[in-house]
N, C-alpha and C positions, 0 to 999 in steps of 0.2 A: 504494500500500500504506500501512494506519496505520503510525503510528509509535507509539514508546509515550509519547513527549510528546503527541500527538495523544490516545492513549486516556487518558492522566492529567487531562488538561485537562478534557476531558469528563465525567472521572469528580468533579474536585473540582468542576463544576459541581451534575452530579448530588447529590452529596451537600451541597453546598451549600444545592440546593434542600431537604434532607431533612430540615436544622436542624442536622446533625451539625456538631460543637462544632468539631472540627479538618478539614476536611475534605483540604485538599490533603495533608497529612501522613496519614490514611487512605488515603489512595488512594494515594500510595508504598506504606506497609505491605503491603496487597494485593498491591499487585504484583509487592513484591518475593516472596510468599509464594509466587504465582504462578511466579515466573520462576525460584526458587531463589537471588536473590542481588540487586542494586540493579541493575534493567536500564537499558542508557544510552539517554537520552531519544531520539537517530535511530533505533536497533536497532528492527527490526521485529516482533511477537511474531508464532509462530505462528497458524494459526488456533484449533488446540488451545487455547493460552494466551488468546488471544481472547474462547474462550465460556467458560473459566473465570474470567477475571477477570468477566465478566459477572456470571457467578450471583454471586460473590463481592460484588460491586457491587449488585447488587440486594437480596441479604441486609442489607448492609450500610443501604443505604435506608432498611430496614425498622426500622433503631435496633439489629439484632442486634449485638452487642457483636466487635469485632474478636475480641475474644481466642479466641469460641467458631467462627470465623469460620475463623480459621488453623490452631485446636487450639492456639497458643502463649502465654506469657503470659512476662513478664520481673520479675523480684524480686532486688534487688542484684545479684548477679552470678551465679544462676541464669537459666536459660533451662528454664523446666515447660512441661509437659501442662494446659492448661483444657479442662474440659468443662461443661459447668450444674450440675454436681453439685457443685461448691463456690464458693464467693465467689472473686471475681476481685480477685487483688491487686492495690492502688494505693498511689501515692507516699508516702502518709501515714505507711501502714503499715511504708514501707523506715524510718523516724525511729523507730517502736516496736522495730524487729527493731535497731538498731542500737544503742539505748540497754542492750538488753537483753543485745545481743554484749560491751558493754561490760563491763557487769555481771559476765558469764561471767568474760570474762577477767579481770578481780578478782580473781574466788575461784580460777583458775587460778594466778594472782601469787602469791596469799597459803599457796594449800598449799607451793605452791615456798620461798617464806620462810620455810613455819612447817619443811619438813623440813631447811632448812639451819643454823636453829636448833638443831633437833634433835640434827644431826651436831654442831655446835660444842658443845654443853650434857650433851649426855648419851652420846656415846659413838657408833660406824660401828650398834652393833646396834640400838641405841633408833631411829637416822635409818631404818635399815634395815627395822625395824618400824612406823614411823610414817608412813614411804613405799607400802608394804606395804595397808596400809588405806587410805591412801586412793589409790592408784595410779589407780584407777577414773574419776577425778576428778570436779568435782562433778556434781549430778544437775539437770536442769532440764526444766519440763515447760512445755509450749506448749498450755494447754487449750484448747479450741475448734479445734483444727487448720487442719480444713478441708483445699486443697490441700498441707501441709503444707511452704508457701515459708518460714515464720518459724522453723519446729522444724531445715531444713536449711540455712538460712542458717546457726544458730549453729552446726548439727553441721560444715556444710563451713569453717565459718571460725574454731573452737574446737575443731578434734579432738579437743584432749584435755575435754571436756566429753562427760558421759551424757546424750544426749537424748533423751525421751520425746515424743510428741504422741498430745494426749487427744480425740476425739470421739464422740459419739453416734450420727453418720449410718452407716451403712456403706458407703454409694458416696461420701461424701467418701472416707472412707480406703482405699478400693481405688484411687481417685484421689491421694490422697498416698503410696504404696505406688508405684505408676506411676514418680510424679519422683521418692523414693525410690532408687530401684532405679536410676534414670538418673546417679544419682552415688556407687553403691555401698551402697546402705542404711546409712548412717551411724546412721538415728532408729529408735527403737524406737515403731510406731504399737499406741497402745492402744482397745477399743471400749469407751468406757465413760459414760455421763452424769453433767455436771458434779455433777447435784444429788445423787448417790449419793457416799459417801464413798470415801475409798482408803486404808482404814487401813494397810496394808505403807507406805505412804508417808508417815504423818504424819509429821509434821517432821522432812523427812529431805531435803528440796529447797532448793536454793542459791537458785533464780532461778523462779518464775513468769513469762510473758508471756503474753497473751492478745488475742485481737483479739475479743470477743464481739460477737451481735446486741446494739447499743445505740439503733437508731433509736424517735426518740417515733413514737406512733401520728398518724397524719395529717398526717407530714411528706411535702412534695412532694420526691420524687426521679427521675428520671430517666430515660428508659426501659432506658438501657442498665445502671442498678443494678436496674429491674425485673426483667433476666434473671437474677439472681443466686437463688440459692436463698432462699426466707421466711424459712424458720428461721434462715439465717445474717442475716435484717437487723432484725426488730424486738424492739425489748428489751423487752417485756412491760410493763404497767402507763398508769398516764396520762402521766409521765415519759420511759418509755423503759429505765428502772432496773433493772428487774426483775430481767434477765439478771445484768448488771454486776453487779449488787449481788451475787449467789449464786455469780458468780465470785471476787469479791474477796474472802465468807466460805468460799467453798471453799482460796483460795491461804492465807488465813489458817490453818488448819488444816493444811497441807500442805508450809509454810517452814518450816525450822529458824531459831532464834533470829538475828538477825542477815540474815536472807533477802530478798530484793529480789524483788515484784513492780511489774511493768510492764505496765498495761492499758490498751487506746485505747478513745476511748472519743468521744462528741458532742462538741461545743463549748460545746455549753448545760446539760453534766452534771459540769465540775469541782467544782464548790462541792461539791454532795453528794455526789460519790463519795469528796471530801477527809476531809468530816466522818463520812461513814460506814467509809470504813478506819479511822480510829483509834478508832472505836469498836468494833471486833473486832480489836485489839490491834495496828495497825500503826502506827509513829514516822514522822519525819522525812518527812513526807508531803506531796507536791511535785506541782504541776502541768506537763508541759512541753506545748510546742508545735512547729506542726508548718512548714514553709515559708512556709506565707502570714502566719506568726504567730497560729493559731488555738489557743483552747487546746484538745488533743488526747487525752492519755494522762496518765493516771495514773503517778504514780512513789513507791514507799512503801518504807520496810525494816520489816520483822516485828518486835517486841518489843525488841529490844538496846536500851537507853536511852546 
């Protein structure tokens, strides 16, 4: 009888030969997908388990993307639903969502100090009133959604933050509506395109984040970002910019004074997405990076000097 040391072996062979990047750590994934849990290498799988790790293996040959493979996908300390209908989240992106959580909880800190001012300066009904308004806490939007990992990162890990997530597609957000609901619908999903304005909202948001399409035209990528949605991956123009760019004039219009966008973006697009935020009113305008030390995201505050 195989063992599943025996079918692993063969399978990192297999994918080995397919060019896949990681192969023996693929084919644990698989299996344990298969098996419901990390099967121990003597354990026998059934036959059942057998022809499914198969097809699972074979798809996988084909460059098909794990994530759409298991239906799973992993985002800080979520566990979502992938399907092809939205971009599949990666490592980079956990560094954008966290910079951003950060952010959150700032203006989390800062209502908190500014009501306990309140109490000491003006009296229980002024705090009481000033609590009052902003009880709601602040408001942040995650344009470009997509599976909507980034919008419930900061909702499960800022509760007390209002989060919105903004897209254009609709089977993206039937898709982030999905994991959504998996952790309590904490985000409010909206259907809407970037390049359309949202005046109920103009500068009325704490925090922007955004992961937009930013890839240049005729960059070589991958097969398995091939399976990703088009629209979620090229940024329009000869640059790549296009996108980016009408994001970063849409968060401008959208922050309240003092407002914190955080956008990822190429490696080969800091410089001018530097120089074009502050040229539609954003300060303090920062480049960060990502693990490998790549520069990645954008980091800007709205008008406050």
């Amino acid at each position: 009888m195989t063992t599943w040391a025996e079918l692993l072996a063969g399978a990192t062979a297999q994918l080995t030969a397919a060019g896949v990047d990681s192969p023996a750590a693929d084919a644990r994934w698989l299996a344990e997908a298969v098996a419901g849990r990390r099967p121990h290498p003597r354990d026998t799988p059934s036959p059942a388990q057998c022809e499914l790790f198969a097809s699972y293996l074979a798809r996988r040959a084909t460059r098909e993307p794990l994530q759409h493979i298991t239906g799973r996908m992993y985002f800080r300390y979520l566990e979502l639903v992938s399907t092809p209908d939205a971009l599949i989240v990666r490592p980079e992106t956990e560094i954008v969502a966290e910079r951003a959580i950060e952010h959150v909880r700032a203006c989390v800190a800062a209502q908190s100090r500014g009501n306990a001012a309140s109490l000491k300066n003006d009296g229980a009904a002024a705090a009481r009133s000033r609590a009052a308004a902003q009880q709601a806490g602040p408001l942040v939007l995650d344009l470009g959604t997509g599976s909507g990992a980034i919008a419930l990162s900061i909702a499960t890990e800022v509760p007390a933050a209002r989060v919105i997530g903004v897209d254009t597609d609709p089977r993206a957000l039937q898709l982030a509506a999905t994991n959504n609901a998996r952790y309590g619908s904490p985000v409010t999903f909206l259907h809407h395109d970037v390049a359309e304005p949202l005046p109920e909202l103009d500068h009325a948001v704490s925090v922007v984040v955004a992961n937009p399409p930013y890839i240049p035209p005729d960059t070589p990528v991958c097969a398995e970002v091939r399976a990703d949605p088009a629209r979620a991956l090229w940024g329009g123009g000869a640059d790549g910019l296009d996108l980016p760019r009408l994001f970063v004039a849409r968060a401008a219009q959208l922050l309240r004074d003092g407002g914190i966008l955080v956008l990822e973006h190429a490696e080969t697009q800091s410089a001018p997405l530097r120089e074009y935020a502050r040229s539609v009113g954003f300060t303090r305008v920062a480049t960060g990076r990502d693990l490998a030390g790549r520069e990645r995201f954008l980091e800007a505050e709205y008008g406050h000097m």
